[in-house]
N, C-alpha and C positions, 0 to 999 in steps of 0.2 A: 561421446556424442558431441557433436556440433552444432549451432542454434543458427538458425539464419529467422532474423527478428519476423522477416518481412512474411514468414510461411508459417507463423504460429498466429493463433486466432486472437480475436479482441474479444474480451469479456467488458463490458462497461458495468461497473458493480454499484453505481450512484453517478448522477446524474454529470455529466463533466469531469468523470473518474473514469480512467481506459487503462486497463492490465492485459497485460500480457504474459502467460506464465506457464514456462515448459518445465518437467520436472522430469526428476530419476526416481531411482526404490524410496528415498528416505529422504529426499531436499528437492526444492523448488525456488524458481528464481521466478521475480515479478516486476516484470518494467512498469513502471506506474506512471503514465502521464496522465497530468490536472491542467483543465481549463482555470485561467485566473479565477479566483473567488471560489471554485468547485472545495464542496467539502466532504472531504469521508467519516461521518457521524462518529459517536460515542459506541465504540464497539470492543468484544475483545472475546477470544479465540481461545482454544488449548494448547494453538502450535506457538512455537518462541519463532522473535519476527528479529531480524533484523535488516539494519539497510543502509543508503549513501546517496547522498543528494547528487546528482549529475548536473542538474542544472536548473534555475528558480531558484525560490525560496519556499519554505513550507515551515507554516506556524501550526509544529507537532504539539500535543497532549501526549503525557506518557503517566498515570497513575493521576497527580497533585500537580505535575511539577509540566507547563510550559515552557517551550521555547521556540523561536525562530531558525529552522534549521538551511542551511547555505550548503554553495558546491562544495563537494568535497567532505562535508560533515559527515561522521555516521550516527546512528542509535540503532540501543537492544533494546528490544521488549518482550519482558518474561511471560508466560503463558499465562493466559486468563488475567491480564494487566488489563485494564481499561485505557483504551487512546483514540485519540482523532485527530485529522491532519486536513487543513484548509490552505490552499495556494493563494499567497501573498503576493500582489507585484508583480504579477504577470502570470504567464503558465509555467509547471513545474513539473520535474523529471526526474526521479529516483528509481534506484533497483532493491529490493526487498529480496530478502532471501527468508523463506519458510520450513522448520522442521518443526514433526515431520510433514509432508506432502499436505496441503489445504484440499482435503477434498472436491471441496466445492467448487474451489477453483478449477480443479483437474477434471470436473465435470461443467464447466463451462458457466456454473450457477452462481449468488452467495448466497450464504446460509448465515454470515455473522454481522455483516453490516444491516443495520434500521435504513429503511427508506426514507428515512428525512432524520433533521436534524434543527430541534425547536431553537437553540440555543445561538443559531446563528445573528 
């Protein structure tokens, strides 16, 4: 299968948070652009996430442990790992890849991320 970014739909899953995310039987891929300051809350899931900064910066939560993630950076995150990621410094662009398949997603919805996020 071939993706052409521009024909797969937007899901905006928190407010200045826009995904995009076509999937197969068992994997799913998710372009993630954040307006600067956009936060995606304290959430976490069953599927294992991973991903790669394309461009921005994003000051990830992953469990305890903070960081500033850059182009080119990756991170895993095991299932049901609690994390959250705010765009630093402008707007920010990563690709996520999810197993298996995030339902919610593949139905256009979320189901894991809180509608706000107090801590900001």
């Amino acid at each position: 299968m071939f993706i052409n970014w521009n024909e797969i739909p937007v899901n905006e899953v928190a407010p200045g948070v826009r995904i995009k995310a076509p999937y197969g039987e068992n994997l799913m891929i998710s372009l993630l652009d954040m307006d600067e300051g956009a936060v995606v809350p304290l959430h976490h899931h069953p599927h294992e996430q991973g991903g790669i900064m394309i461009s921005g910066k994003m000051e990830l939560t992953i469990g305890d442990e903070t960081r500033t993630v850059t182009k080119d950076e990756a991170y895993l995150i095991g299932p049901n790992v609690p994390h959250r990621a705010v765009a630093v410094g402008g707007p920010a662009l990563a690709l996520d890849i999810f197993s298996p398949v995030r339902e919610d997603y593949a139905d256009l919805v979320n189901r894991y991320i809180p509608p706000s996020d107090d801590s900001r």
